[in-house]
C-alpha positions as CSV (number, residue, x, y, z in Angstrom):
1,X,50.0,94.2,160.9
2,X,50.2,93.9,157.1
3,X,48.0,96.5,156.4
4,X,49.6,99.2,158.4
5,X,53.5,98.1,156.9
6,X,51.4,98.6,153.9
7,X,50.1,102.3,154.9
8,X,53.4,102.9,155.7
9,X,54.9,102.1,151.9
10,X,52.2,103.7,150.6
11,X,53.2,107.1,152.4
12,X,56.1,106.7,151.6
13,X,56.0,106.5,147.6
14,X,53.5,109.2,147.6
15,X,56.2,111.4,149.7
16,X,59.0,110.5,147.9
17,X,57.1,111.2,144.8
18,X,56.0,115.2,145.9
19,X,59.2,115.6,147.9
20,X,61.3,117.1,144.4
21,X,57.5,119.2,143.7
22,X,57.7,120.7,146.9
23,X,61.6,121.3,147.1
24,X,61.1,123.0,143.6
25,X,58.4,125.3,144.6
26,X,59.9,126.5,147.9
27,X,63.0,127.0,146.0
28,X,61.1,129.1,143.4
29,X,59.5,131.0,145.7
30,X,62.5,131.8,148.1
31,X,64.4,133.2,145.0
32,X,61.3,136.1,144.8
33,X,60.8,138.9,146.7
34,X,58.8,138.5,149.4
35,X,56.1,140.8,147.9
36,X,55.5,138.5,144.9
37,X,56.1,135.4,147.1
38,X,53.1,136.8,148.9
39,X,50.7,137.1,145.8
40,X,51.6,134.1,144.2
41,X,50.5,131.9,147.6
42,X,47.6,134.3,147.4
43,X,46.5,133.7,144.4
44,X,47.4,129.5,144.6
45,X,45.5,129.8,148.2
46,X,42.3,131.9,146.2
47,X,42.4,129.2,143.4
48,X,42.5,126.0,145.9
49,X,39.7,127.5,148.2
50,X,37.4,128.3,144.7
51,X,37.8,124.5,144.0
52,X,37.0,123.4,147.6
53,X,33.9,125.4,147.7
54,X,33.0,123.8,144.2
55,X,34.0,120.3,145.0
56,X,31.4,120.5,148.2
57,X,28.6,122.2,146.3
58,X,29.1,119.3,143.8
59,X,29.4,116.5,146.9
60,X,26.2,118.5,148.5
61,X,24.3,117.8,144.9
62,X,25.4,114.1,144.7
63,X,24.6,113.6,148.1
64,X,20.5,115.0,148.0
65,X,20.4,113.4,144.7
66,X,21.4,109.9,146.4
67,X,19.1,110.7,149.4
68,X,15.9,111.2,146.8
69,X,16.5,108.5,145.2
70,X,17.0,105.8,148.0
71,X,13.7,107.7,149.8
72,X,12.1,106.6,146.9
73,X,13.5,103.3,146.7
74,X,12.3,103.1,150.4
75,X,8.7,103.9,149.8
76,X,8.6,101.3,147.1
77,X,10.2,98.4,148.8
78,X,7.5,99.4,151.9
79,X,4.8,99.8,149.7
80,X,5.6,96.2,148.4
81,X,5.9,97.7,144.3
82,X,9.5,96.7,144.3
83,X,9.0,92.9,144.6
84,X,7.3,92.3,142.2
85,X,9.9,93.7,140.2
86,X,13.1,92.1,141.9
87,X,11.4,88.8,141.6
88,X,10.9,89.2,138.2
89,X,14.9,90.2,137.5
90,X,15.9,87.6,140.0
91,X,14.0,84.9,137.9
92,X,15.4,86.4,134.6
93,X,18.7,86.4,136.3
94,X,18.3,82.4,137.1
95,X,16.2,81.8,133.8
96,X,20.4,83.3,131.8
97,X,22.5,81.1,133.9
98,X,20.3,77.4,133.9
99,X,20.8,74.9,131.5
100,X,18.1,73.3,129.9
């Protein structure tokens, strides 16, 4: 129940915070004619859907660069190679925090 009062406040300050942004763009754009209205959305809907397309090619990068890496992981914790070499961090890990 907490959490979802929470979601709730949370909407709310990030409303109340673009609320005046919003008001002031509509207000902008209602004062042009409806010709330059209409390129300006244009242009601000060309700009957003550029930076979609670049944040996914980015995300699509990350993503097969992540899935390399853990195959590879993969193969070397079936192939047994990574033991040997968690074992040794996990003593060196145990060896820092004893006291002798």
């Amino acid at each position: 129940m907490f959490n979802i009062l929470r979601t709730f406040a949370i909407t709310d300050t990030i409303s109340n915070f673009v609320e005046p942004y919003i008001t002031q763009a509509t207000d902008f754009l209602g004062g042009l004619a409806p010709w330059m209205a209409a390129v300006i959305l244009l242009g601000v809907a060309i700009f957003t859907l550029v930076g979609i397309i670049v944040f996914i090619k980015k995300f699509i990068k990350l993503f097969l660069v992540l899935a390399i890496i853990g195959g590879i992981l993969y193969v070397l914790y079936t192939q047994g190679i990574l033991n040997g070499i968690l074992e040794t961090i996990g003593l060196n890990i145990v060896g820092i925090f004893t006291v002798v």
